[in-house]
N, C-alpha and C positions, 0 to 999 in steps of 0.2 A: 364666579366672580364674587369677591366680596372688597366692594369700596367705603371700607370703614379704616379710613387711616389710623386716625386717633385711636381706635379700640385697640387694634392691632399691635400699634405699638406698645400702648399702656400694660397689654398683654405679655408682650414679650418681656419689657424693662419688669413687671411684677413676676414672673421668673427667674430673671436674674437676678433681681434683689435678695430673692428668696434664698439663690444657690450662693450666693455673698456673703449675706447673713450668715446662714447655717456654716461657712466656710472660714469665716473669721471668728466667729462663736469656738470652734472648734480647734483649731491653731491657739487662742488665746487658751482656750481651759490646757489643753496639752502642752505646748511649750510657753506659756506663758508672752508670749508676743505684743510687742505695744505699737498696733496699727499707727496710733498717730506719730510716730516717729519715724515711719517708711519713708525712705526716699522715692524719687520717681520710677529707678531702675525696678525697688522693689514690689511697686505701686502696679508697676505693668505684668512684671511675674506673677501676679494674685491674681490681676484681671484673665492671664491667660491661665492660668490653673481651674479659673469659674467656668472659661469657656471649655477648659477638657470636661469641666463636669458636665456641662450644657450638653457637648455631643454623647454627652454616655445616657444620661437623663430625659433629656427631651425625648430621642427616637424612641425609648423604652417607654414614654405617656403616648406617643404619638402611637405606636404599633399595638398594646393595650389599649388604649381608650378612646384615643385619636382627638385626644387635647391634651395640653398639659393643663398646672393649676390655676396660669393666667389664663389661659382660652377661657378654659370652664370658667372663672369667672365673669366675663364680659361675654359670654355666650356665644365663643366660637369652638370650630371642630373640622378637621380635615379627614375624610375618605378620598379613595383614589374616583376613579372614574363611573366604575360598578357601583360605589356607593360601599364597599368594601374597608375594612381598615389595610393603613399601608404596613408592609413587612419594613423590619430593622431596619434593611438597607435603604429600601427609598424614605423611610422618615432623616434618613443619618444624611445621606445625599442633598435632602432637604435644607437639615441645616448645613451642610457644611455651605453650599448656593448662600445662604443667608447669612451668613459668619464673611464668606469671602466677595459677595456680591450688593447684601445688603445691610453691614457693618463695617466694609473696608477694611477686613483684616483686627478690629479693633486697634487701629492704629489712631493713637490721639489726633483730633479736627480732622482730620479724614475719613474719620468713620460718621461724623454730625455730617459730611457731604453728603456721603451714601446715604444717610438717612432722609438727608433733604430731595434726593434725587428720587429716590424710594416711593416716598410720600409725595410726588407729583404723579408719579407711573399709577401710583394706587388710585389717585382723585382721577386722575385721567380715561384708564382701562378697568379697572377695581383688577385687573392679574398682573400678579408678580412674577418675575421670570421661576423663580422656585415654587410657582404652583401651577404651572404652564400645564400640569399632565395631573393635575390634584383635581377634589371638589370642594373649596371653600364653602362650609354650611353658616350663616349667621344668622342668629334669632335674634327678634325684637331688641330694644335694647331696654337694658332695667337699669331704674337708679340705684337698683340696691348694688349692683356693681360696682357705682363712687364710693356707697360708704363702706363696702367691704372691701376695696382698695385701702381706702384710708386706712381703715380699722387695722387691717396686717401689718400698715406702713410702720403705723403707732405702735402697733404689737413689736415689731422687727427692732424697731429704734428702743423701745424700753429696753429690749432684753441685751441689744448689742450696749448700751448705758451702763446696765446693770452687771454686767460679764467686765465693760473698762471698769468701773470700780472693782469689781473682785479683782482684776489685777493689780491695782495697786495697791492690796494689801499686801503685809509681808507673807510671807508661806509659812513660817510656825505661830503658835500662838501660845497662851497658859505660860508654866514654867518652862524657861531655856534654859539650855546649857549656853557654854558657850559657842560650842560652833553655831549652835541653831540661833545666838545673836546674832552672830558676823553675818550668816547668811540673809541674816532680816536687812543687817545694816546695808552687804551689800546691792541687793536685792534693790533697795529703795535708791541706794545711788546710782545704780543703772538704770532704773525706770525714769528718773529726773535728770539722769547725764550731768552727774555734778561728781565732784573729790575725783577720788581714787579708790581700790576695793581695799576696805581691814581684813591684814592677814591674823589668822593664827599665831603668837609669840608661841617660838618651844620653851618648854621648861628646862633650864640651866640647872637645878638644884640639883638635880639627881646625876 
C-alpha cells in the first residue's frame, strides 16, 4: 500500500515535465519550432509523442532501478511481490494501466477525472488498480523533496526561456550575403507571422 496521493502525483507530473522539457528543447534546437504558436491539434500530438517517451522511459527506470527521477525524488520505489525489481514487460504493462486507467487516455478534462477518481482510490485503499500484484515501498517524507521539485521546475523553465529566445534569433549572424539576409528576414517573418517571404531577385544583366 502506499496512500500518498499527493507524492505520487507530484511524482509522476515531475517526469513528465522532464520528458517535455527535454522534448521541446529538442524539436526547437533541431527544426527550430515556435511552441507558442501550436494549435490544439498540434498541442495534443506533443503530449502524445511525451507519452510514447513515457512508455519507453519509465519501464526501462522501473526494471533498472525500480523508480524513476520523480519516485527517487519524493522517496518512492516499486518491486513486485518478492521484493524483486519488475522486468520490461510488467513495469510497460504498468504504465500502459496508468496512461489508460489513470490518465484517461490523456484525453483533455477527462483525463483531470481520472485523476480525481484516482486520488480518492489512493486516500481511500492506498492500491491502485495498476499496483494490485506490485509492492509500493515509501519512505518518510523529506522537505528537501519541495525544494528540489522546485529547484528542477526553476531549472526546466530557465533553460525552456532560454532555448525560446535562441529561437528567435535569426540563424546567420557577422557578414551576410544576400541569401543569408533573406533568410534572416524570412526567418523573423515566420516566427512573428507577419508580411510575406522576400524572395531572391535574378539578375537580368547578364
Amino acid at each position: 500500500k502506499a496512500p500518498h496521493p499527493w507524492r505520487r502525483y507530484f511524482a509522476r507530473s515531475f517526469d513528465f515535465g522532464l520528458i517535455t522539457t527535454c522534448y521541446e528543447v529538442l524539436v526547437c534546437l533541431l527544426l527550430r519550432v515556435n511552441f507558442s504558436e501550436r494549435n490544439l491539434f498540434l498541442e495534443l500530438i506533443d503530449i502524445y509523442i511525451c507519452w510514447g517517451l513515457v512508455f519507453l522511459l519509465e519501464p526501462l527506470f522501473l526494471s533498472r532501478w525500480g523508480k524513476t527521477p520523480g519516485k527517487w525524488l519524493f522517496g518512492l520505489s516499486i518491486r513486485n511481490k518478492n521484493g524483486e525489481l519488475l522486468t520490461f514487460k510488467e513495469a510497460f504493462d504498468r504504465t500502459l494501466t496508468v496512461f489508460c486507467n489513470g490518465e484517461g487516455f490523456a484525453i483533455p478534462f477527462y483525463d483531470l477525472y481520472r485523476n480525481y477518481q484516482s486520488y480518492k482510490v489512493c486516500c481511500d485503499t492506498g492500491v491502485m488498480e495498476w499496483d494490485e500484484n506490485f509492492r509500493y515501498e515509501a519512505k518518510p517524507f523529506r522537505y528537501a523533496s519541495i525544494f528540489g521539485y522546485l529547484g528542477v521546475l526553476a531549472a526546466t523553465a530557465a533553460l525552456s526561456i532560454g532555448v525560446t529566445f535562441w529561437r528567435m534569433n535569426p540563424p546567420n549572424t557577422g557578414m551576410l550575403t544576400v541569401a543569408e539576409f533573406i533568410e534572416n528576414y524570412n526567418h523573423q517573418l515566420d516566427y512573428n507571422k507577419i508580411g510575406g517571404p522576400m524572395k531572391k531577385k535574378k539578375d537580368h544583366t547578364k
